[in-house]
C-alpha positions as CSV (number, residue, x, y, z in Angstrom):
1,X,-1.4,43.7,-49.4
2,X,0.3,44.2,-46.4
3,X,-2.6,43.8,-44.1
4,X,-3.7,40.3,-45.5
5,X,0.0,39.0,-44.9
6,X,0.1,40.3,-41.4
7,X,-2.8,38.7,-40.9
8,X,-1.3,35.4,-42.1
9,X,1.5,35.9,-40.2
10,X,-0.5,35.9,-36.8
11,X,-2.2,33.3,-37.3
12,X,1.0,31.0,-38.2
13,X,2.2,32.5,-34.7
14,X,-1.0,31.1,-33.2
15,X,-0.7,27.7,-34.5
16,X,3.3,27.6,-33.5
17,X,2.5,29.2,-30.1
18,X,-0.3,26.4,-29.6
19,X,1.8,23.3,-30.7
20,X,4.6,24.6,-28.3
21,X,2.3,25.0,-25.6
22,X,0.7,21.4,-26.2
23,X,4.7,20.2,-26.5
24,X,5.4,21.7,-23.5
25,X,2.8,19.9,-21.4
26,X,3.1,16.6,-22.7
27,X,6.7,16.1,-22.5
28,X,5.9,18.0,-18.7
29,X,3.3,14.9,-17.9
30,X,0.7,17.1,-17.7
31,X,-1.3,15.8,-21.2
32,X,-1.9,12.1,-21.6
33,X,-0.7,11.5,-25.1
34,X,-3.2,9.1,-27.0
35,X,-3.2,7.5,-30.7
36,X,-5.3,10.6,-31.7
37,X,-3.7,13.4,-30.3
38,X,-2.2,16.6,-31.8
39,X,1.4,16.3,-30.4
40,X,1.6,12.6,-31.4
41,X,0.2,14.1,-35.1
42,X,3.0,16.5,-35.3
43,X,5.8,14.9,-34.0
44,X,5.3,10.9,-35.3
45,X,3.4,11.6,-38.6
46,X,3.2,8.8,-40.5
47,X,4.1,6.5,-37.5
48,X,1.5,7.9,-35.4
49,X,-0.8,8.2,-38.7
50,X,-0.4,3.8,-39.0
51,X,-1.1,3.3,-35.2
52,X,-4.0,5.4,-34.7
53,X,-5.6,3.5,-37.9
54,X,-5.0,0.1,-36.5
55,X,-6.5,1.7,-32.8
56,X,-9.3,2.4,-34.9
57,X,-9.7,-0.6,-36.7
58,X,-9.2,-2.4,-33.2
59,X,-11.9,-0.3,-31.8
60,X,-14.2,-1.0,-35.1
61,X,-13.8,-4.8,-34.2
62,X,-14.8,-4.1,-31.0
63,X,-18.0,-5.7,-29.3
64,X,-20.4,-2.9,-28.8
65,X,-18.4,-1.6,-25.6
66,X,-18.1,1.9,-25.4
67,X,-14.7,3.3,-27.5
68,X,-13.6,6.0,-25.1
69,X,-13.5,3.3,-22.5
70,X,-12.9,0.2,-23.3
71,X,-13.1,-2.3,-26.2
72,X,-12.0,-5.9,-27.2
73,X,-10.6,-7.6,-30.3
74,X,-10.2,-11.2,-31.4
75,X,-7.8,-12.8,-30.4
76,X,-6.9,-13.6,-34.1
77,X,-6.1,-9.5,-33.8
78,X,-2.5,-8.9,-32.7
79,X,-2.4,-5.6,-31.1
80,X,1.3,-5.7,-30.7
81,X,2.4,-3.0,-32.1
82,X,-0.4,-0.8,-31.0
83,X,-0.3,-1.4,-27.3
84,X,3.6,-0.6,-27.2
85,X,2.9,2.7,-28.6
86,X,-0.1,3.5,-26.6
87,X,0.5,2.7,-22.8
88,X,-3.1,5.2,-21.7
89,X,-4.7,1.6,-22.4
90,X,-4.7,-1.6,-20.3
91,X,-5.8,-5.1,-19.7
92,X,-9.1,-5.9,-19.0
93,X,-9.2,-9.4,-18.2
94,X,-12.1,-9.2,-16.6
95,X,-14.2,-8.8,-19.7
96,X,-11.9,-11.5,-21.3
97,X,-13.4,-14.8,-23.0
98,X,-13.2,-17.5,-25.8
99,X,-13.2,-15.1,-28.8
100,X,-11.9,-11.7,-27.5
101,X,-9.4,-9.7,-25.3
102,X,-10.1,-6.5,-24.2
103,X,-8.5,-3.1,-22.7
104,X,-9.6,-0.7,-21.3
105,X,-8.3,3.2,-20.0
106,X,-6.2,3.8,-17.5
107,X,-8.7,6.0,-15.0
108,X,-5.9,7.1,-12.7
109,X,-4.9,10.5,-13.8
110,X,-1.3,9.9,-11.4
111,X,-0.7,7.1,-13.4
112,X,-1.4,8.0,-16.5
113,X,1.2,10.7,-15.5
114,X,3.9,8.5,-14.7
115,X,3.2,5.9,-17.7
116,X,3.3,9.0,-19.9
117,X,6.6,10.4,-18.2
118,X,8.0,6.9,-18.8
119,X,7.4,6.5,-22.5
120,X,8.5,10.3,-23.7
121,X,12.1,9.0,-22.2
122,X,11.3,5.6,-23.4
123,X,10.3,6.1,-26.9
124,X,9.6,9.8,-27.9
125,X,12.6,12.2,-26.8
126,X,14.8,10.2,-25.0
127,X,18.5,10.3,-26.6
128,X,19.8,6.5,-27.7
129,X,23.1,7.2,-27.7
130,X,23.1,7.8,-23.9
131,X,20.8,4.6,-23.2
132,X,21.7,3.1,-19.6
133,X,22.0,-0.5,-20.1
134,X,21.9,-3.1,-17.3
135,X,22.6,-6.6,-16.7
136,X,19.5,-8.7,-17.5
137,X,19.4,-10.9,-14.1
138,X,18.3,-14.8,-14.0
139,X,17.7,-14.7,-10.6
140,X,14.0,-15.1,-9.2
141,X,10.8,-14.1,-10.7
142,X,10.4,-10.4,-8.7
143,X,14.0,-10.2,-8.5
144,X,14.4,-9.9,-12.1
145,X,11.5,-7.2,-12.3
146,X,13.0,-5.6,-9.7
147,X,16.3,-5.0,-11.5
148,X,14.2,-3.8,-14.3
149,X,12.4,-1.5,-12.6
150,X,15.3,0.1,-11.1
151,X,16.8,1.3,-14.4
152,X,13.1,2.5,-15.4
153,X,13.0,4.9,-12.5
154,X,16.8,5.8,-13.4
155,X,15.6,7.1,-16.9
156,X,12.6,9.0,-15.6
157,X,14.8,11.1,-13.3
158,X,17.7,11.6,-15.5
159,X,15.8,11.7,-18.8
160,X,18.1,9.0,-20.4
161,X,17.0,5.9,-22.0
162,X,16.7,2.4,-20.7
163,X,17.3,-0.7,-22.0
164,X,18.2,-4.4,-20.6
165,X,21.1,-6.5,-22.0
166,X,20.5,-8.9,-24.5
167,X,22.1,-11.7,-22.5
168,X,19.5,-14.9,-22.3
169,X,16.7,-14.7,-18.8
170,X,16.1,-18.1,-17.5
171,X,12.5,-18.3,-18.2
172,X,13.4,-17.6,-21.8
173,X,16.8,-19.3,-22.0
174,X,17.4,-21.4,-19.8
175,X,20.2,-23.5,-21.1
176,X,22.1,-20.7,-21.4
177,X,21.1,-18.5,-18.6
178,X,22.1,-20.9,-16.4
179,X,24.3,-23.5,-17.7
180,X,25.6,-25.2,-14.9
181,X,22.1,-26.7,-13.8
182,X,22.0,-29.7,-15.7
183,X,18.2,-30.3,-15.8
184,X,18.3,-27.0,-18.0
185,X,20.6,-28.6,-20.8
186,X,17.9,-30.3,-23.2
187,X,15.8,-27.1,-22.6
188,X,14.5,-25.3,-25.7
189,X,14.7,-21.0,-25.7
190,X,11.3,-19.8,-26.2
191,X,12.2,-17.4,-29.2
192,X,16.0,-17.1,-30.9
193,X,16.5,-14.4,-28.9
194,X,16.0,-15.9,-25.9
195,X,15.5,-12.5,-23.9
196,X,12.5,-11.1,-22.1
197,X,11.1,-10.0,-25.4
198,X,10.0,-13.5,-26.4
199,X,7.4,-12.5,-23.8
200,X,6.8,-8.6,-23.1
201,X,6.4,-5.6,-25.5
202,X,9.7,-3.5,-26.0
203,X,10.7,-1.2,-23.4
204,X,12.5,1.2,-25.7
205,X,13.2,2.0,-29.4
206,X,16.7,2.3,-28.2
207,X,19.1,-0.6,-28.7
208,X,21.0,-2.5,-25.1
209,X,24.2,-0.2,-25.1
210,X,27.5,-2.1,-25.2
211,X,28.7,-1.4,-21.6
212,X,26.4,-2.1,-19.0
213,X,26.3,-0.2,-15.6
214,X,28.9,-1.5,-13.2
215,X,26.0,-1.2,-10.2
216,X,23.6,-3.4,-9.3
217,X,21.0,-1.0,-8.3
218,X,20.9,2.5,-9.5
219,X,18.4,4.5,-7.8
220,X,16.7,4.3,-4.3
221,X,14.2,1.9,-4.3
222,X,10.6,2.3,-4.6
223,X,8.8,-1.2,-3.0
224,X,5.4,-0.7,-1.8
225,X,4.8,2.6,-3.6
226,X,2.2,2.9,-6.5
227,X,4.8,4.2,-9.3
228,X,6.2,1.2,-8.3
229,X,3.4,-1.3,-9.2
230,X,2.9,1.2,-12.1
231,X,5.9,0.1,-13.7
232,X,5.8,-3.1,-13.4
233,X,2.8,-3.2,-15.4
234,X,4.6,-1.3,-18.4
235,X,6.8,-4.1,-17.8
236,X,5.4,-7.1,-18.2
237,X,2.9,-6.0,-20.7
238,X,2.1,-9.3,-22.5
239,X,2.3,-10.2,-26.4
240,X,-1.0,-11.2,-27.7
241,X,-0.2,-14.6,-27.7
242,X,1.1,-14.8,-23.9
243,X,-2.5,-13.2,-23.0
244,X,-4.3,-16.2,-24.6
245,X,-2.1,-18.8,-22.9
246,X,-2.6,-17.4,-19.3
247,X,-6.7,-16.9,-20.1
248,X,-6.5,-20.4,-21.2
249,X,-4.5,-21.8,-18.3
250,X,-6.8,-19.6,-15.6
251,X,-10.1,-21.3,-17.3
252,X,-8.4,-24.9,-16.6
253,X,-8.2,-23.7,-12.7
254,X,-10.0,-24.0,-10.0
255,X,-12.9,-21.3,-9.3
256,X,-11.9,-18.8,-6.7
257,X,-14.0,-18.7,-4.0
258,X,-14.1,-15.5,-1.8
259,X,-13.9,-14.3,0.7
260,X,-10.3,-15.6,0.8
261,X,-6.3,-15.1,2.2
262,X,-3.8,-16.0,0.5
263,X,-0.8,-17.6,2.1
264,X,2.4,-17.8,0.3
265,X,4.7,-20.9,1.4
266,X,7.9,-20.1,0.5
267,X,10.2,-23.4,0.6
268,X,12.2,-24.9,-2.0
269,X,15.8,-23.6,-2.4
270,X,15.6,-21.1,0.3
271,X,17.3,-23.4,2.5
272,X,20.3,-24.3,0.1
273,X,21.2,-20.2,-0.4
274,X,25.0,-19.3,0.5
275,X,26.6,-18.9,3.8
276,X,24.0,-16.8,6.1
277,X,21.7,-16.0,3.8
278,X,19.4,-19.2,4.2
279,X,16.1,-19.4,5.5
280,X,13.9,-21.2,7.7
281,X,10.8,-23.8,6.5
282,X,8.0,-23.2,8.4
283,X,5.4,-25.5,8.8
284,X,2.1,-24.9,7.5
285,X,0.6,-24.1,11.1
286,X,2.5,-21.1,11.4
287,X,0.5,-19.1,8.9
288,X,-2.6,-20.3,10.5
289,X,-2.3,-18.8,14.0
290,X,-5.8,-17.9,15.4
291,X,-5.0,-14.0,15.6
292,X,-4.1,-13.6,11.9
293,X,-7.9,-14.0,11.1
294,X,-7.3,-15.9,8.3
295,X,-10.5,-16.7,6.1
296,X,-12.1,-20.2,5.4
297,X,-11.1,-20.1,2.0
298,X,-7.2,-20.2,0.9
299,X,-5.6,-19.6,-2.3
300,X,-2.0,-21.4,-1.2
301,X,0.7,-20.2,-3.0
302,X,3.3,-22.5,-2.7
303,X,6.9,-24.1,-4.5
304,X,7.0,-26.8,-2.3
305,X,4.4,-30.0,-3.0
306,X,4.5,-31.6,0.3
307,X,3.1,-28.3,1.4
308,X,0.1,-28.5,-0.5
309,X,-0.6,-32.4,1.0
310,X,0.6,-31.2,4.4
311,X,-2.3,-28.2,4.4
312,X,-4.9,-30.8,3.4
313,X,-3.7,-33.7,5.4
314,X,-3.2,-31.3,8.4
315,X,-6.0,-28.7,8.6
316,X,-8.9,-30.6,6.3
317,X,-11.7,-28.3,7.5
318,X,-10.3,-25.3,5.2
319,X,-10.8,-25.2,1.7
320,X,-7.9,-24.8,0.4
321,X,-7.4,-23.6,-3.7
322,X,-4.3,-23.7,-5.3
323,X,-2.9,-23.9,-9.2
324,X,-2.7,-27.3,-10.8
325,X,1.1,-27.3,-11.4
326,X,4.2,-29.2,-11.3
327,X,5.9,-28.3,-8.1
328,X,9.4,-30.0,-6.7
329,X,9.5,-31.8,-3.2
330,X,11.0,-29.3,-0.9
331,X,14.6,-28.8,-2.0
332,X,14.7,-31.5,-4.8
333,X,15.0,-28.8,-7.5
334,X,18.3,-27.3,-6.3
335,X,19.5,-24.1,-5.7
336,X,18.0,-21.2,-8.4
337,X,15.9,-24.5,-10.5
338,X,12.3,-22.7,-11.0
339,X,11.4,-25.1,-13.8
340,X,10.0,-28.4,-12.4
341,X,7.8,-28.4,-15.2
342,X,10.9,-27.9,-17.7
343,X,9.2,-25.8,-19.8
344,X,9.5,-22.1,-19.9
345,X,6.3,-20.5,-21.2
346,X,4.4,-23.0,-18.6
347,X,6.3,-21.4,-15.7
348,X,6.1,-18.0,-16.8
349,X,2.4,-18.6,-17.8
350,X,1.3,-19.9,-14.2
351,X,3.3,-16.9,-12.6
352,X,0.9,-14.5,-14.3
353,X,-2.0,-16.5,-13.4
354,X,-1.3,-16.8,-9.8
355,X,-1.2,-12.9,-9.8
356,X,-4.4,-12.7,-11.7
357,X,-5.8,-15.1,-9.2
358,X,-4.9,-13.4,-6.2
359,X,-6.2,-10.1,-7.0
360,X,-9.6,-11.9,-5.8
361,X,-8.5,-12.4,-2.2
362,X,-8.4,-10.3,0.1
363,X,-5.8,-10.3,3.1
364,X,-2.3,-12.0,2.8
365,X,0.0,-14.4,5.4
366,X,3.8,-15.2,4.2
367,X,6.7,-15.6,5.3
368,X,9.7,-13.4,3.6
369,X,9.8,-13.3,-0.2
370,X,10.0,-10.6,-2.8
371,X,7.7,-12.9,-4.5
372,X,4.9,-12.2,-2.1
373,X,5.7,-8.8,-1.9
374,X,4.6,-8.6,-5.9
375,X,1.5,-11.1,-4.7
376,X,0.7,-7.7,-2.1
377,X,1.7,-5.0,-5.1
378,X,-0.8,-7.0,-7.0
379,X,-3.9,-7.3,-4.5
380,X,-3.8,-4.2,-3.0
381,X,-3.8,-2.8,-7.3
382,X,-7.0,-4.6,-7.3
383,X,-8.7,-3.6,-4.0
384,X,-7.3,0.0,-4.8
385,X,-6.2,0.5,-1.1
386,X,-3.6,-1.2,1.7
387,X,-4.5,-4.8,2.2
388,X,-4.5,-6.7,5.8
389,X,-0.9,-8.3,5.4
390,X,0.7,-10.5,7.7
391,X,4.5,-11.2,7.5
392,X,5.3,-14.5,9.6
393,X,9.4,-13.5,10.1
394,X,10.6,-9.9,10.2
395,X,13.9,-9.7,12.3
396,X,17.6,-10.2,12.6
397,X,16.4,-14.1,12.8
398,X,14.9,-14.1,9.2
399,X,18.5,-15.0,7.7
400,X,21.3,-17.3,9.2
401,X,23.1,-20.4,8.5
402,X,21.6,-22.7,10.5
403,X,18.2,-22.4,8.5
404,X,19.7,-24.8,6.5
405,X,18.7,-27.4,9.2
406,X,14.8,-27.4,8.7
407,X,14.5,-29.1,5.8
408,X,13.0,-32.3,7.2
409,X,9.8,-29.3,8.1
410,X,8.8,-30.3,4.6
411,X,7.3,-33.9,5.0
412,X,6.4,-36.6,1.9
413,X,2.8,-37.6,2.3
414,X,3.2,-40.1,-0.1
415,X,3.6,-37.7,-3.0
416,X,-0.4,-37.8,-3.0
417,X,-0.6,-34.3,-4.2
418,X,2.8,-33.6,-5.8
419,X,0.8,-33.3,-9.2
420,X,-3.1,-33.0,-8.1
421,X,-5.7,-32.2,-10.8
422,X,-6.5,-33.3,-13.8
423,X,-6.1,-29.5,-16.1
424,X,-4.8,-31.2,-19.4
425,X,-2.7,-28.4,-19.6
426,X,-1.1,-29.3,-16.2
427,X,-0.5,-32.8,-17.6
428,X,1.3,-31.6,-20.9
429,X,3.9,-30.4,-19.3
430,X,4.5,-33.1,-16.1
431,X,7.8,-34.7,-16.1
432,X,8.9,-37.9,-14.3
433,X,9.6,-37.9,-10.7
434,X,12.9,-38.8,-11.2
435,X,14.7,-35.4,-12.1
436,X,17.1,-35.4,-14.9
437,X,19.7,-34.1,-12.6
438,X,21.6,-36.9,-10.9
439,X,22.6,-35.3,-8.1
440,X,18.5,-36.0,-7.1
441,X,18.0,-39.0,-9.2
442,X,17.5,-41.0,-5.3
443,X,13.7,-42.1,-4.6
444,X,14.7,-42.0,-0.9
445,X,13.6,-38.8,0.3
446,X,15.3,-38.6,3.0
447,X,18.9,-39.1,0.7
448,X,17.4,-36.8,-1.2
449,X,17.8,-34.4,1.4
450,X,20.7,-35.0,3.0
451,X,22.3,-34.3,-0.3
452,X,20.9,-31.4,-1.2
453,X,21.7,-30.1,2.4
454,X,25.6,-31.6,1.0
455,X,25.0,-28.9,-2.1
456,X,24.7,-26.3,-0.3
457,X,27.3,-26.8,1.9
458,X,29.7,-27.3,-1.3
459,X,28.1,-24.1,-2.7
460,X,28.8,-21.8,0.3
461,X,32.1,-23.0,0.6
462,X,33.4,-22.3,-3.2
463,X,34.2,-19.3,-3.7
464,X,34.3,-19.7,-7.9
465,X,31.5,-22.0,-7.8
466,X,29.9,-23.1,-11.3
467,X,26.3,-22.7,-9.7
468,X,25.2,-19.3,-10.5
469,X,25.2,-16.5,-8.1
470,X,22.5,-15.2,-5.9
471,X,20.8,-12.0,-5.7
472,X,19.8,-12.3,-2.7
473,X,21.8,-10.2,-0.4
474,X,20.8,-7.3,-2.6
475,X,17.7,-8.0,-2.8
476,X,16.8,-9.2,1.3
477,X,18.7,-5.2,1.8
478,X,16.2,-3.6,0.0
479,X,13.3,-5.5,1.3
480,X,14.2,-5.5,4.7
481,X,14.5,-1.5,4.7
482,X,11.3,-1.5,2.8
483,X,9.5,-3.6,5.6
484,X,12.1,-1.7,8.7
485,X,10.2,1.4,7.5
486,X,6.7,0.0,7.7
487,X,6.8,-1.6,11.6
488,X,6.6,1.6,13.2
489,X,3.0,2.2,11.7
490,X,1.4,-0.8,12.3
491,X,-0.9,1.5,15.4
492,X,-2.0,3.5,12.6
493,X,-5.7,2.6,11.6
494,X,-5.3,1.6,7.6
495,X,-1.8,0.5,7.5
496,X,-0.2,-2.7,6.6
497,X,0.1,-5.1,9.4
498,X,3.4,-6.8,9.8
499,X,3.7,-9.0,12.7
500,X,6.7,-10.0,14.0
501,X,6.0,-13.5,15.8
């Protein structure tokens, strides 16, 4: 009898020793974890047991695609649930179309690393009760992300949780993100929550904890690397539903024709930011300089609709693409307004086209904007390598007061393009001329203006000003080292070029 049980006893040892072993390198990053693995098996049970059978009915629904690859669903499947838990997978949009979505794995072995290192913190052995919790901002678009990003990296190096506050984000909330612009206050939140969430998977089974951290940025940042793009992925992973509204809004737009550059015009409030941290309109000749090569075709990004009519009006003999969209004339909007359409899921919808959009180009021209610097993160995650990239205004002259003064740069052609096209989609969500807002309620554009060069006077000068505060001294520090670091290597064959003109 005893030899039987010693036997029994080895081989118990042998299957501990094994799941340890398979523990050990998962939690290390070194073994993807996937909705059929043994870890997942022996650590989730039932949890993993209810995922891994709706990955396999998603993969049953499938289209004939191969299932270690890739595979789509209807888009009457919500895959919600699944995706959170399962980050190995991503879009496909490519292979998108009018009855199915589709994902596909993530090739990248380094990234499967780091998405894998994220969610063990995230969702499998992170500790809640020592969740870092910071400050959701209502800023800008990459500015936000940015601020999420930070606390990501935070809880991969110090194996704590992360979570953002439940306070409302502006493209969610807007009303009560940002209460003191008054074109906000009839706005609807997208969802009751009126957080990122009405958007994005969760980033963590662990609740916001009560006190948020006191800094603004925790870590050192990480712009231009690929954990960096990485993240922002698990980031902005879209709901089911959000997928079908940015397919359906791309198929209303025009077709990208390549070769092509884009150039990002960056206009609108930058000239009404406090004290020395305005800057400069340029006119749309400046990102067309014959030495930056730019190609015949142009995917203009732009906030600003005389820009669009000055690029046609201007320089006719490019063909110039751009999203059909409600856009403000130049400063019109105010300071921190990115809603001329009024409608949340409409701006956040043509954000996430634009990206999608420009992952088809390839070379970029723009003046300074963390905006654009996502628009690079994005092309060069396409083209898998550095991108030709062209910055218009690196130096101490990128930021100062007197910026303020080219706003007449942006000039009304007759509001010929303010709304161009005729995507019924764009048209849905159009709104008068005449903003809500009386402070720009004048037809007169030069009033219009003039006053709006008053606002920002007013905001630099209060100190407890109603208008909500800017990121943007924290966010111009980090960029500026970012692109400091880069001008020494623009000798080096492969590298980004950054001019400084």
């Amino acid at each position: 009898m005893k030899k039987p049980l010693s036997n029994v006893l080895r081989s118990m040892l042998r299957v501990l020793l094994v799941v340890v072993i398979i523990t050990f390198l998962a939690f290390d990053g070194m073994l993807p974890l996937d909705d059929g693995s043994i870890l997942q098996s022996v650590l989730l049970g039932g949890f993993v047991k209810e995922n891994r059978e709706l990955g396999s009915s998603l993969l049953r629904e499938g289209d004939g695609i191969e299932a270690n690859n890739s595979f789509c669903v209807p888009w009457t499947q919500n895959s919600d649930n699944w995706w959170t838990h399962n980050v190995q997978w991503e879009m496909d949009v490519e292979r998108d179309n009018e009855t199915h979505y589709c994902f596909k794995r993530i090739r990248n072995e380094e990234k499967l690393r780091a998405l894998n290192e994220l969610y063990q913190v995230q969702f499998l052995h992170g500790d809640c009760s020592q969740t870092v919790t910071k400050k959701m901002w209502s800023s800008g678009w990459n500015a936000d992300m940015l601020n999420i990003m930070d606390g990501l990296k935070h809880a991969v190096l110090h194996h704590k949780p992360f979570q953002i506050s439940n306070q409302p984000w502006h493209y969610a909330n807007p009303r009560l993100a940002k209460p003191a612009i008054q074109a906000y206050k009839d706005i609807e939140p997208v969802c009751p929550e009126g957080t990122m969430f009405c958007y994005f998977l969760p980033l963590s089974n662990c609740s916001a904890a009560p006190v948020v951290s006191p800094r603004d940025m925790l870590e050192e940042q990480f712009v231009g690397s690929p954990r960096y793009q990485w993240y922002y992925e698990y980031v902005t992973r879209r709901q089911t539903w959000l997928r079908k509204a940015v397919y359906d809004f791309s198929k209303k737009q025009q077709t990208m024709t390549t070769p092509c550059t884009v150039i990002h015009i960056r206009r609108g409030d930058v000239v009404l930011h406090p004290g020395e941290y305005k800057r400069r309109y340029h006119p749309v000749r400046d990102y067309l300089r014959p030495q930056f090569q730019v190609q015949h075709n142009i995917f203009l990004l732009t906030d600003d609709a005389n820009a669009i009519a000055e690029a046609k009006t201007e320089f006719p003999n490019y063909n110039w693409m751009y999203v059909d969209r409600p856009r403000f004339q130049a400063a019109e909007g105010g300071f921190e307004n990115q809603m001329p359409s009024k409608d949340p899921i409409h701006e956040v919808v043509v954000i996430l086209t634009v990206f999608q959009m420009a992952r088809k180009c390839q070379s970029l021209v723009h003046s300074h904007s963390t905006f654009a610097s996502q628009v690079l993160a994005e092309m060069e995650a396409s083209a898998g390598a550095p991108i030709r990239r062209i910055q218009i205004d690196i130096g101490p002259d990128v930021f100062s007061g007197v910026h303020g003064n080219t706003l007449h740069i942006s000039k009304d052609y007759n509001n010929s393009t303010s709304n161009e096209g005729s995507s019924p989609f764009s048209k849905k969500y159009r709104t008068p001329k005449e903003q809500d807002n009386s402070q720009f309620s004048s037809t007169n554009s030069a009033t219009k203006r003039e006053r709006n060069y008053q606002l920002s006077k007013n905001i630099a000068a209060k100190e407890g000003r109603s208008l909500p505060q800017s990121f943007e001294p924290i966010i111009n520090k980090i960029y500026n080292k970012y692109n400091n670091k880069k001008l020494g290597r623009n000798d080096i064959p492969g590298t980004r070029h950054i001019l400084n003109i």
